[in-house]
C-alpha angles and dihedrals in degrees: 000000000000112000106226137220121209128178101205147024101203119137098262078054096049097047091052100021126029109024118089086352106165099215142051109291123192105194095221101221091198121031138164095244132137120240137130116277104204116075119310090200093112119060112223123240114204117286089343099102137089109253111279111195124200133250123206125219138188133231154174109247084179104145103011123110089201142343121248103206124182118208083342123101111203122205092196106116102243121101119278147184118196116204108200134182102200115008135326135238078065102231142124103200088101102115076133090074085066102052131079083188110053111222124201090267097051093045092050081042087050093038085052094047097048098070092052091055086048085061084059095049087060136111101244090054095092097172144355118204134195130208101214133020086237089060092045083053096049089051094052093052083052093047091050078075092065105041096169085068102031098094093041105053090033080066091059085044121111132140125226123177122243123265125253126179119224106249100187131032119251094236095055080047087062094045092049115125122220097236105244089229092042119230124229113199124196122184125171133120093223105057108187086042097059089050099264092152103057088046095056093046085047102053090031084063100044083046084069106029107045134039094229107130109209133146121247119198123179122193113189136110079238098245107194100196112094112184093196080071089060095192100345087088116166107277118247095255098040082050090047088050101052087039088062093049102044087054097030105053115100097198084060120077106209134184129176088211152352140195114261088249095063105034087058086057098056091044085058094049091048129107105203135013117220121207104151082171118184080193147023139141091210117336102235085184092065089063098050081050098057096035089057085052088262113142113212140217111208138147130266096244119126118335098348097093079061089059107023134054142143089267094065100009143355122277132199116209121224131187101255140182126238085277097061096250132113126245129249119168101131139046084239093055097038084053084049103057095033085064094049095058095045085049092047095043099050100048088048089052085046093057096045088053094049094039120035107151088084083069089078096057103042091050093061090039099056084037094061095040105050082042083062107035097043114037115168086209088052099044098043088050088050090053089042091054092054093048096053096040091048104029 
């Protein structure tokens, strides 16, 4: 068995690293790595963020066979994998991925960046493994900016799934019962840029318009920034407004958070998941719905069309670009697109009310999907055979 260093125990660490691992793992507090030292809260689009530099730090690789790193490159000389969700090297000093014309800036941007891809040309990078097959696409359009590395570290390259437990057994899934008064779950931390908003102005409609009785239960600390908006960002009284009725409608139960334990519960009673996202890199949510029986609607953005589709959920198509994300770079798109989901969503809502019986079918079928595509088992054995090929 590999012993195996790890930089991290977030959750994003603790999803494709730590849990179920099958072999030793030594968490390494202090690492030469490469990441970005200012906050990772935001997720950077291509080319869209302000310029994040690199700090390097030492550290002690005494007692490890290999390091396991996930959206980080390391220059120390010990064998190591990198698991990333957008892009790696990690960075978003890239304005030079949006110009035919290079500027000073995006030459410097470009220059920067450079050093960090030839970490992943070396030796001592053994793999590099995306989440998603949007995201390995993504990484071979960067690399195509550094063509002396590209074949190189596209050799490194595979893609895995990422893990989700069953939590449920296939047998309780079957005997699931649709709940007479259906049930609407929303989880996410960021609310506007999951797309809680247009949840709230879509049920909120159908509230007045329509008899349908349902429940509708949010859990979020109702996080206002989207990064998907740049700089057309909800206004403050559009943000008070949804704030207010996010915590003052008595038909909503809210709750700015749960315990694992009973948020998986009422994953599990719950009819339908809801995750109308105007950006993800992945949607690990989408995969605990599905594993608890829960069918989900989400958009096409990223990743989701991977693990989401109208056979075992609903799905809400959105103009995208060749990443897989949507564009907006004015007031008037982001309107637009504000309007398309609120009109998808809730057709789509409309239909489940009137037709229900749909929910039963779906739920096995996204059951027995995310059961296949993302074993745990089968994950946790593909990471031990590169370990022990490459460690």
């Amino acid at each position: 068995m590999k012993i195996i260093g790890y930089t991290n125990d977030s959750y994003p660490e603790r999803r494709t690293i730590i849990n179920g691992n099958l072999h030793p793992l030594k968490k390494m507090k202090s690492l030469n790595t490469y990441y970005p030292h200012t906050a990772l809260k935001r997720m950077p689009l291509i080319g869209r963020n302000a310029i994040v530099y690199f700090k390097d730090i030492v550290f002690n690789d005494e007692g490890v066979d290999g390091l396991h790193l996930f959206n980080t490159v390391t220059n120390k000389k010990v064998p190591w994998i990198s698991t990333f969700e957008t892009y790696i090297p990690r960075t978003s000093a890239t304005s030079f991925l949006d110009h035919k014309n290079l500027t000073k800036k995006s030459i410097k941007e470009k220059d920067r960046t450079e050093k960090y891809v030839e970490i992943l040309a070396k030796d001592y990078c053994k793999k590099v493994i995306s989440l998603s097959k949007n995201n390995y696409e993504m990484e071979l359009r960067f690399l195509e900016f550094f063509p002396q590395y590209k074949n190189t570290i596209k050799k490194k390259m595979i893609q895995i799934n990422p893990p989700q437990e069953k939590l449920m057994e296939k047998s309780e899934v079957e005997l699931k019962v649709v709940n007479p008064i259906l049930k609407f779950l929303f989880v996410g931390k960021d609310f506007t840029r999951k797309g809680g908003k247009e949840i709230l102005d879509v049920f909120s409609k159908i509230k007045k318009e329509h008899h349908f009785d349902f429940e509708l239960t949010i859990v979020s600390l109702g996080k206002s920034y989207n990064y998907a908006f740049g700089k057309y960002q909800d206004t403050e009284e559009e943000i008070q407004e949804m704030k207010n009725k996010l915590r003052n409608t008595d038909w909503i139960n809210f709750y700015e958070s749960l315990d694992n334990k009973k948020l998986l519960e009422m994953m599990k009673n719950s009819d339908v998941g809801l995750l109308p996202t105007w950006a993800d890199t992945y949607g690990y949510s989408v995969l605990e719905f599905q594993a608890s029986g829960c069918p989900v609607i989400t958009t096409n953005v990223r990743a989701l069309p991977e693990i989401n589709n109208t056979t075992i959920g609903w799905m809400i198509q959105l103009p995208l670009d060749n990443s897989g994300e949507v564009d907006v770079s004015s007031i008037n798109k982001k309107q637009t697109l504000r309007a398309h989901i609120q009109n998808s969503l809730e057709k789509i809502v409309l239909e489940i009310l009137e037709n229900p019986q749909q929910i039963k079918e779906k739920s096995i079928q996204s059951y027995d999907a995310v059961s296949k595509n993302h074993s745990v088992k089968g994950y946790m054995e593909k990471l031990s055979e590169i370990y022990s090929e490459n460690f």
